[in-house]
Residue, then its C-alpha position, 0 to 999 in steps of 0.5 A: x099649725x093646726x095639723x100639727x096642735x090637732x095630731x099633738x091633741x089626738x096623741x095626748x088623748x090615746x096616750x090618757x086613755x092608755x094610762x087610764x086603762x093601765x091603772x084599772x087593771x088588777x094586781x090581784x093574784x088570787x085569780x089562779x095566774x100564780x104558779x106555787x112551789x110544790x109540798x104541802x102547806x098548812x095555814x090558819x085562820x084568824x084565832x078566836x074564842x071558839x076555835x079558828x080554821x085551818x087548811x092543808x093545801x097540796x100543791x103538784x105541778x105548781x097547781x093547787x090540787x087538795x085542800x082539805x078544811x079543818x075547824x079546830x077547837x080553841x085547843x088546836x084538836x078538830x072539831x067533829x063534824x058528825x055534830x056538824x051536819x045541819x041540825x040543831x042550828x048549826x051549819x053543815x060544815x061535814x059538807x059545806x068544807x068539802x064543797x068549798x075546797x072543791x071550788x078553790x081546787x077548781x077555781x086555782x084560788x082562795x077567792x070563792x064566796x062564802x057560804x051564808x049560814x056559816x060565813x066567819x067560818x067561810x072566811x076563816x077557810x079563806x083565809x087559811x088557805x090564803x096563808x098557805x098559798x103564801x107559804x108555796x109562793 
């Protein structure tokens, strides 16, 4: 009888750990496991009082491969990115938006950081691009 309680305790323990181990995995699928229809895709950021964000992602083969970042005025024209290049107490965006297309590109995915000295518009990228890879799906 005790052989029987002891293989019953030892299946009840492998049989919680697996559960367990089930439960932690991710569901997320921004890690690039995802494969898109191919075209172009445009998205946007969250609209605010000084424009939004927006990003044309291209898709070939099922994989991400050009993203190009925009910053929009509130009135939907781009911004200028030579006023954009680090001086006067504004950010590089000219360059910040080429590198960080460059890592979702490389990464198969919108979960990059964000950049630190322009981190709500980082986030606005972000979410642009995650809501064209929405379209693709």
């Amino acid at each position: 009888m005790k052989g029987i309680t002891k293989i019953f305790l030892v299946l009840l323990l492998i049989t919680s750990l697996a559960l367990t181990l089930t439960a932690c995995g991710s569901s997320d699928t921004s890690n690039g496991d995802v494969t898109y229809k191919d075209g172009t895709y445009i998205g946007q950021g969250e609209k605010r009082e000084f424009g939004y964000e927006e990003a044309e992602v291209t898709i070939e083969g099922g994989q991400i491969t050009n993203i190009v970042l925009k910053r929009m005025t509130p009135e939907g024209e781009e911004v200028d990115y030579d006023e954009w290049i680090g001086e006067d107490g504004r950010p590089n965006l000219k360059q910040f938006r080429v590198d960080m297309a460059e890592e979702m590109i490389e990464k198969q995915s919108y979960d990059v950081d964000a950049i630190a000295t322009a981190t709500e518009t980082s986030n606005g990228w972000k979410d642009a691009v995650k809501n064209a890879l929405e379209q693709a799906k």
